[in-house]
TIDREN-164188 format. One record per residue (C-alpha): x, y, z; residue number from 1. Coordinates in pm, 1 decimal, m for minus. Layout:
residues N
+----------+----------+----------+-----+
!       px !       py !       pz ! seq !
+----------+----------+----------+-----+
!        X !        Y !        Z ! NUM !
...
+----------+----------+----------+-----+
//
This chain:
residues 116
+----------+----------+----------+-----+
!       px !       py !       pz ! seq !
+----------+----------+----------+-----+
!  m1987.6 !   m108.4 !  m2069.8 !   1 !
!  m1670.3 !   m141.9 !  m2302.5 !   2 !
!  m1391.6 !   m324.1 !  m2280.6 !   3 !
!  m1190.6 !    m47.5 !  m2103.0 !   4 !
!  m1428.1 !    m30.1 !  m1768.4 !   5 !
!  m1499.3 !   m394.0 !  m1790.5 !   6 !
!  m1083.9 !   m435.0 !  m1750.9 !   7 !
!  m1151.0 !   m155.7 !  m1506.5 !   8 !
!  m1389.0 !   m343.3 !  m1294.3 !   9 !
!  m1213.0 !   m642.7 !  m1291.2 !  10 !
!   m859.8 !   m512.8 !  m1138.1 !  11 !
!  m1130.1 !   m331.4 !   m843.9 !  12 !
!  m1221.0 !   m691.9 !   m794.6 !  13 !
!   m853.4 !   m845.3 !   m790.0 !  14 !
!   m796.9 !   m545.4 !   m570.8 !  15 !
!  m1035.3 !   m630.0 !   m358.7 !  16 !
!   m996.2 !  m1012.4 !   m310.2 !  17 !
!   m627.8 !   m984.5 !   m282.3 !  18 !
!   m699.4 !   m729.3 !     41.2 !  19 !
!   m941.9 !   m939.7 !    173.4 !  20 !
!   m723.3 !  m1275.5 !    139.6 !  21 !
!   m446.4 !  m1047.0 !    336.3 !  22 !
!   m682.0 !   m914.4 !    647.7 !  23 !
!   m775.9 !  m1307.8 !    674.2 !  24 !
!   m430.1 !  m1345.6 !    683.3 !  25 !
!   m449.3 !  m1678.7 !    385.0 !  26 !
!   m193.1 !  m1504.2 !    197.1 !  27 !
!     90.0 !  m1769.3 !     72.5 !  28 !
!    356.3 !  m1703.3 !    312.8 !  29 !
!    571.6 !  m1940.2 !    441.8 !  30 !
!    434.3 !  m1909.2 !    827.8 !  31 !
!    110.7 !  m1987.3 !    656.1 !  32 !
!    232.6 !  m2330.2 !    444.6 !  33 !
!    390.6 !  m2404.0 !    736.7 !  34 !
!    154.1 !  m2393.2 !   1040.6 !  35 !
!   m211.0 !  m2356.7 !    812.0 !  36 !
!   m143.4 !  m2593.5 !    520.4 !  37 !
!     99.8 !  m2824.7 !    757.3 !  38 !
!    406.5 !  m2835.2 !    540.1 !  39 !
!    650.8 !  m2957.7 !    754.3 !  40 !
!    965.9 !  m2905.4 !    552.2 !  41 !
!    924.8 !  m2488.4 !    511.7 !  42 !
!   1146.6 !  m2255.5 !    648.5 !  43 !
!    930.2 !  m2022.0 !    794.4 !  44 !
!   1151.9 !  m1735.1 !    770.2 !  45 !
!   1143.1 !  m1429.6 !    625.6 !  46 !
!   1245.2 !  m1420.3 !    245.1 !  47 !
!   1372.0 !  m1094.8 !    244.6 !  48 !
!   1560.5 !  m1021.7 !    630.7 !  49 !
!   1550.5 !  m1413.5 !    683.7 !  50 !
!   1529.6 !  m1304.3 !   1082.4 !  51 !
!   1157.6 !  m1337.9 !   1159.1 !  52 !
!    848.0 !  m1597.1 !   1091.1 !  53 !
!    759.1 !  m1471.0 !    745.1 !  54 !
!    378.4 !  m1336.0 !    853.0 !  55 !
!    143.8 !  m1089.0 !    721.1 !  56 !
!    222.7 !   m822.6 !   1013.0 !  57 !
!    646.4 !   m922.5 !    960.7 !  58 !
!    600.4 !   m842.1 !    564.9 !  59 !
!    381.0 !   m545.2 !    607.9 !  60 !
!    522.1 !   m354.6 !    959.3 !  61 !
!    857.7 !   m560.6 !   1093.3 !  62 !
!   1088.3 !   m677.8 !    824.6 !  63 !
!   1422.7 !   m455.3 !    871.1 !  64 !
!   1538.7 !   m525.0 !    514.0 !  65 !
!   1171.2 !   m362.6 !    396.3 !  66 !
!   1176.6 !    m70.4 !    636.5 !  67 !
!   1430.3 !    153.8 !    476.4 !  68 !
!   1265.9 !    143.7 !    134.8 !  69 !
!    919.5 !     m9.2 !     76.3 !  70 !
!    763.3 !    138.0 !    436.8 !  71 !
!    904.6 !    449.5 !    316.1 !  72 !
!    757.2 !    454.5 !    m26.2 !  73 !
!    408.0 !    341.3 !    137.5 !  74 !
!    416.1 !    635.6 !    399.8 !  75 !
!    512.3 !    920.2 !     81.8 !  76 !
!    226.0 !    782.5 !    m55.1 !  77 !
!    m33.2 !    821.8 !    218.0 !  78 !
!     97.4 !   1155.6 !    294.2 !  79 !
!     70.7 !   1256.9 !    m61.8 !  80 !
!   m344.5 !   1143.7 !    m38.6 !  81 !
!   m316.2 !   1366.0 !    267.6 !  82 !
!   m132.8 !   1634.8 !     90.2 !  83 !
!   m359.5 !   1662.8 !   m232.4 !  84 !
!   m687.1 !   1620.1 !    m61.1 !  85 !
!   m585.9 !   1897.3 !    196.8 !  86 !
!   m471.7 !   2118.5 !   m117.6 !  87 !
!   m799.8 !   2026.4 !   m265.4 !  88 !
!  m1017.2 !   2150.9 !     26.5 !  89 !
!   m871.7 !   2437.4 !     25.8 !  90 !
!   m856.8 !   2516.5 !   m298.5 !  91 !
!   m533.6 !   2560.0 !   m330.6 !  92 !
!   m493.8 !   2322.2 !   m658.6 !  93 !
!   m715.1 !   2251.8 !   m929.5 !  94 !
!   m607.9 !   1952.8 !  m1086.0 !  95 !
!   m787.3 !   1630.7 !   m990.0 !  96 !
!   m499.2 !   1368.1 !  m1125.7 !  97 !
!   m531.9 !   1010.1 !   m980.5 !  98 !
!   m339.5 !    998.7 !   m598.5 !  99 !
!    m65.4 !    794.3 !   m746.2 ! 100 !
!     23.7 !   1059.4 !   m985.0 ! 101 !
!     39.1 !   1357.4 !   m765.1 ! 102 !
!    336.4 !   1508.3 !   m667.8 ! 103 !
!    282.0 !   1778.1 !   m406.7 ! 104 !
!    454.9 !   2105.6 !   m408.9 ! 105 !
!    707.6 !   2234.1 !   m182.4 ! 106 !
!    464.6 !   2485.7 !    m64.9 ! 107 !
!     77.0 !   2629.8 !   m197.8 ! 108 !
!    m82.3 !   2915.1 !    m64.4 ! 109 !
!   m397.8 !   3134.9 !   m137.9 ! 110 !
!   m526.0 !   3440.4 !     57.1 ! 111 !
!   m660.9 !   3187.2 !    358.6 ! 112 !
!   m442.7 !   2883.7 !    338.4 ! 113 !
!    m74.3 !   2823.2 !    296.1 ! 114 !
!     20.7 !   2444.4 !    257.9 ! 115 !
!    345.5 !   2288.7 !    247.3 ! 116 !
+----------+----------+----------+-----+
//
């Protein structure tokens, strides 16, 4: 193994500790100092909208100052996956670039399939 997959293998792990630490909800938010860690003194609030209890589900599905951008990115990006493995099923594209780098067309089509 060189240097390059060992680098490779260690951002999966990151990766995959950081999305574990968030399903068990111990990420460092201030409803967790607050109420896990028993900091009495933090503002639970949201950093961002400064609304709502600053929680895992707030950041990630409820925070109105995240909704018009970030929720938007993350949904473009899922429905690119969508896009690119759908175009590559049906053989309508060739390419196998990483999901983050695909940008899908306005509209493919072959003799059986038209995607758009």
């Amino acid at each position: 193994m060189d240097d390059g997959d060992a680098a490779a293998a260690d951002d999966d792990n990151k990766t995959a500790g950081f999305l574990t630490a968030i399903q068990d909800q111990v990420i460092l938010t201030r409803n967790y100092k607050k109420y896990i860690l028993k900091q009495p003194n933090t503002n639970e609030l949201c950093r961002r909208c400064g609304k709502e209890s600053e929680t895992i589900q707030h950041i990630t599905a409820a925070c109105e100052q995240l909704a018009p951008t970030e929720y938007v990115k993350r949904h473009d990006g899922v429905a690119n996956v969508f896009h690119q493995k759908l175009a590559e099923a049906a053989e309508l594209i060739e390419d196998r670039s990483p999901c983050y780098k695909y940008t899908p067309a306005n509209a493919l089509e072959n003799d059986n399939f038209k995607l758009y």
